[in-house]
C-alpha positions in Angstrom: 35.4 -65.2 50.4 35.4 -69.0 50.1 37.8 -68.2 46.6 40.1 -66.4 48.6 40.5 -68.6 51.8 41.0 -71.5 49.0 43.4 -69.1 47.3 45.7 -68.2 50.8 45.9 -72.0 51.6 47.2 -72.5 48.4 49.9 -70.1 48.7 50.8 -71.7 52.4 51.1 -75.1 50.6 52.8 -73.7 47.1 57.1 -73.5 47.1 56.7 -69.9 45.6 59.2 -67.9 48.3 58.6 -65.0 46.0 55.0 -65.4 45.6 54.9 -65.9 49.9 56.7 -62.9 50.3 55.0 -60.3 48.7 51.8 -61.3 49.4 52.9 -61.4 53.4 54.0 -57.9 52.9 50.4 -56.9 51.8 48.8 -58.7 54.4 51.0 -57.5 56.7 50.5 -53.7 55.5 46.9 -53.8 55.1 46.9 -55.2 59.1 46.3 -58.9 58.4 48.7 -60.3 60.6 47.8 -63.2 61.4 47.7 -64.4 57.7 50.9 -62.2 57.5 52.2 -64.6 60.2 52.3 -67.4 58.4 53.8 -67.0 55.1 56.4 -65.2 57.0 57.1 -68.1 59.6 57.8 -70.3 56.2 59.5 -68.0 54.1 62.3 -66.6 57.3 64.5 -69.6 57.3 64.6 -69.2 52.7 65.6 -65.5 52.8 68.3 -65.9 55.8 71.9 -64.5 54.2 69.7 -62.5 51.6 68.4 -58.6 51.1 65.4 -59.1 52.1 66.0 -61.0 55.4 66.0 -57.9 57.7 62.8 -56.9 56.5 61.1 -60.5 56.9 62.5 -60.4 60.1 61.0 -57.1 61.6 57.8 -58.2 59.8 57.6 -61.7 61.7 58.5 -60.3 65.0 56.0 -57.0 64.8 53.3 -59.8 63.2 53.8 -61.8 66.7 53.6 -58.7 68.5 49.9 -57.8 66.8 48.8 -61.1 67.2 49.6 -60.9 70.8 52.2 -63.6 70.8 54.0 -61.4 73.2 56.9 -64.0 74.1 57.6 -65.0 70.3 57.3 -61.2 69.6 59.9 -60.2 72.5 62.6 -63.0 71.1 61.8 -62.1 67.4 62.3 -58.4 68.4 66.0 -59.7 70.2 66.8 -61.5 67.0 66.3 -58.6 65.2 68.5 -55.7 66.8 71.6 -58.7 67.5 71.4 -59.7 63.6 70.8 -56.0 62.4 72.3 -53.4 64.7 72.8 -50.8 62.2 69.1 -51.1 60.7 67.1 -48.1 60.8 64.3 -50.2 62.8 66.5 -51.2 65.7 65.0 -48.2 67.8 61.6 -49.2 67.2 62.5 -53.5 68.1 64.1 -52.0 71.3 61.4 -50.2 72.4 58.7 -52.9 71.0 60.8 -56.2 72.7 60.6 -54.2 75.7 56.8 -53.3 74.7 56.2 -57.1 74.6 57.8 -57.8 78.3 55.4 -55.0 79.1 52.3 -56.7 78.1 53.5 -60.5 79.2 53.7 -58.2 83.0 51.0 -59.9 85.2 48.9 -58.6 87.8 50.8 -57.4 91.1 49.9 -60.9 93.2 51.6 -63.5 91.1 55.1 -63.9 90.0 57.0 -60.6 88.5 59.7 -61.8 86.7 58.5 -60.3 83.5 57.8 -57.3 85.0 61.3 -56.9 86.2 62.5 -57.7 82.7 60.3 -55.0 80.8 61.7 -52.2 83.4 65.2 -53.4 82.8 64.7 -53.8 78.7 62.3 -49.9 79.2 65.5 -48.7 81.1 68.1 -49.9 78.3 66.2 -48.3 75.8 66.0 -45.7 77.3 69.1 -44.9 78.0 70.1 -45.6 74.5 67.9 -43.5 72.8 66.9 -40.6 75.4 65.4 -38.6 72.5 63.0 -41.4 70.9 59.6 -40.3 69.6 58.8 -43.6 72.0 60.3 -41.9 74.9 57.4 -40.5 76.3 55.3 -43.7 76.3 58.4 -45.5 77.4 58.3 -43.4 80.2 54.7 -43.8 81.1 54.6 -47.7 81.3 57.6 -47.5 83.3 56.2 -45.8 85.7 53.2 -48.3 85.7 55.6 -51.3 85.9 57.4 -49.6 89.2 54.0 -48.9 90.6 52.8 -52.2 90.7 56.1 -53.5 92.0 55.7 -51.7 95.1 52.0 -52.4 95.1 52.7 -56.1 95.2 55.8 -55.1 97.8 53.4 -52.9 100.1 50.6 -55.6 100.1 53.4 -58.4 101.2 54.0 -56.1 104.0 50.7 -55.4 105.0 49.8 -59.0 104.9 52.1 -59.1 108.4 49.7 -57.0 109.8 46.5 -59.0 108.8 47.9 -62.6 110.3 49.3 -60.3 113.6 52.8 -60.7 113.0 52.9 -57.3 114.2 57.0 -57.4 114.7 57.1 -59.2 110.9 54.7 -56.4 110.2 57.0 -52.9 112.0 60.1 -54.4 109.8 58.9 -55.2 106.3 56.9 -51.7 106.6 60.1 -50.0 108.0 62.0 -51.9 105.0 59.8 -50.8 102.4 59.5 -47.2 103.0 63.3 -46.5 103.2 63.2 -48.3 99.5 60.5 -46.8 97.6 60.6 -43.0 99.7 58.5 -41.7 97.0 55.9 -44.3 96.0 52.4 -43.7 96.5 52.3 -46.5 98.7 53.8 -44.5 101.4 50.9 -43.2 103.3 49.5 -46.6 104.0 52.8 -48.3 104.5 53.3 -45.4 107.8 50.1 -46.4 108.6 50.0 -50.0 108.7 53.2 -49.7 110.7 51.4 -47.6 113.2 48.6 -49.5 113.9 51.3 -52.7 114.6 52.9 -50.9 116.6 49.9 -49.4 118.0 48.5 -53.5 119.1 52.4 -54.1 120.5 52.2 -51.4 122.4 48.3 -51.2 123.8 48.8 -54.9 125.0 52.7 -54.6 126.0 53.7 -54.9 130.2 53.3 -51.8 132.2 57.2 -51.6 132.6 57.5 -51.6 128.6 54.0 -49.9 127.6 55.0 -46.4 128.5 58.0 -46.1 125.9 56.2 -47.8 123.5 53.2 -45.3 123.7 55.4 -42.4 123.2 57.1 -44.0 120.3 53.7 -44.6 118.9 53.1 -40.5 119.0 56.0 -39.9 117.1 55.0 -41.9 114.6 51.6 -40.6 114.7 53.1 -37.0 114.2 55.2 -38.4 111.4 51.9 -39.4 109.7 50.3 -35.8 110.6 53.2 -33.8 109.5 53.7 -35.7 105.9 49.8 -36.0 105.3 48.3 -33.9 107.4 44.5 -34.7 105.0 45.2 -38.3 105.2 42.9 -40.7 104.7 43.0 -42.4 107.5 42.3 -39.4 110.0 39.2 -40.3 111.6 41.1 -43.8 113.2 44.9 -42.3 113.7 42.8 -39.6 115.8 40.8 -42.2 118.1 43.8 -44.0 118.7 46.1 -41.0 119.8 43.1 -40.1 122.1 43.6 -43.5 123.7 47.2 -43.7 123.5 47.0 -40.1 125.8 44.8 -41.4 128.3 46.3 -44.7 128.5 49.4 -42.5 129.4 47.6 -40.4 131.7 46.2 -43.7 133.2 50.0 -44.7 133.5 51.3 -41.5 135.0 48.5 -41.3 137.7 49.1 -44.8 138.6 53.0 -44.4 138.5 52.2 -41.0 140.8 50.8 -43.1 143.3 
């Protein structure tokens, strides 16, 4: 073991481009790629103009990309398809520059610039090769990708609801459902706008409360008609029961 590490640093500190080259080709076959890495990182600028340049290439972008170095990896992977658009591996840097965006994507709270990026690079490749063996997991992490857009979108809008910006709260939920009509989100998103609309209304002036109410059971039917098993059942019904006799309350003393 000791021979060998001795041995590797020798080659990383020898001027043997040759020597550098195959041997990163058999670490990088056998799945060393971090020793692959580095003999490649030296050895790209020597072979730039030559044969072998599109190969060393691929091999130092798909290295960064095993090694995690996601954001190396996704410009390597750029590099690559601009400076070799004919190769027979530009389907594969497509897909794996926009694999790279994929996995530099962070969790729906913070900032999704990168997220953005890897749908737009997904949809590009995509569209450019609609019958790729990678189609199918393209495909999948787009659909990931959008999901957690809107998840990040709904939870912006339901954050309204939680500081009782209830107007804030009716609008962004309003907004959000006529953009994403088929996300998963939907169900909460009609019923966080409910129950805003449901405080507005409870706590509006008698001269205003009445309308309100009745707009609030349209909604509520909405909800029943679209999921009619929701999840939130057992609350939507208490608070139709009280939006009826709060009407009833309304009429009688209206009748009077």
């Amino acid at each position: 073991m000791v021979s060998g590490c001795n041995d590797y640093q020798k080659l990383l500190n020898s001027e043997d481009n040759v020597a550098k080259y195959r041997s990163a080709e058999n670490y990088y076959n056998e799945g060393e790629y971090r020793k692959a890495n580095k003999l490649l990182e030296q050895i790209e600028p020597k072979y730039r103009g030559k044969p072998q340049a599109e190969r060393v290439v691929f091999f130092l972008a798909d290295s960064y990309f095993n090694t995690k170095s996601y954001l190396l990896a996704a410009y390597k992977f750029e590099n690559f398809t601009k400076s070799y658009p004919k190769s027979q591996r530009v389907q594969e840097a497509l897909f794996l520059e926009a694999k790279s965006y994929y996995h530099m994507s962070p969790e729906f709270s913070l900032d999704q610039d990168d997220t953005k990026t890897a749908l737009d690079k997904l949809q590009i490749f995509i569209n450019k090769f609609p019958e790729s063996e990678y189609l199918n997991e393209a495909n999948v992490l787009v659909v990931e990708l959008q999901t957690k857009l809107e998840k990040k979108d709904f939870e912006v809008s339901k954050q309204y609801y939680t500081i009782r910006d209830y107007k804030s709260a009716i609008k962004s939920l309003e907004n959000f459902i006529a953009e994403y009509p088929g996300t998963s989100f939907r169900e909460g998103a009609m019923y966080y706008e409910f129950l805003a609309s449901y405080e507005i209304a409870i706590n509006s002036v008698l001269n205003k409360q009445r309308e309100r109410l009745e707009e609030l059971i349209v909604l509520y039917n909405n909800i029943s008609r679209y999921y009619p098993e929701t999840i939130y059942t057992e609350d939507l019904t208490k608070k139709y029961n009280n939006i009826n006799n709060v009407l009833e309350s309304i009429q009688n003393t209206t009748a009077k």
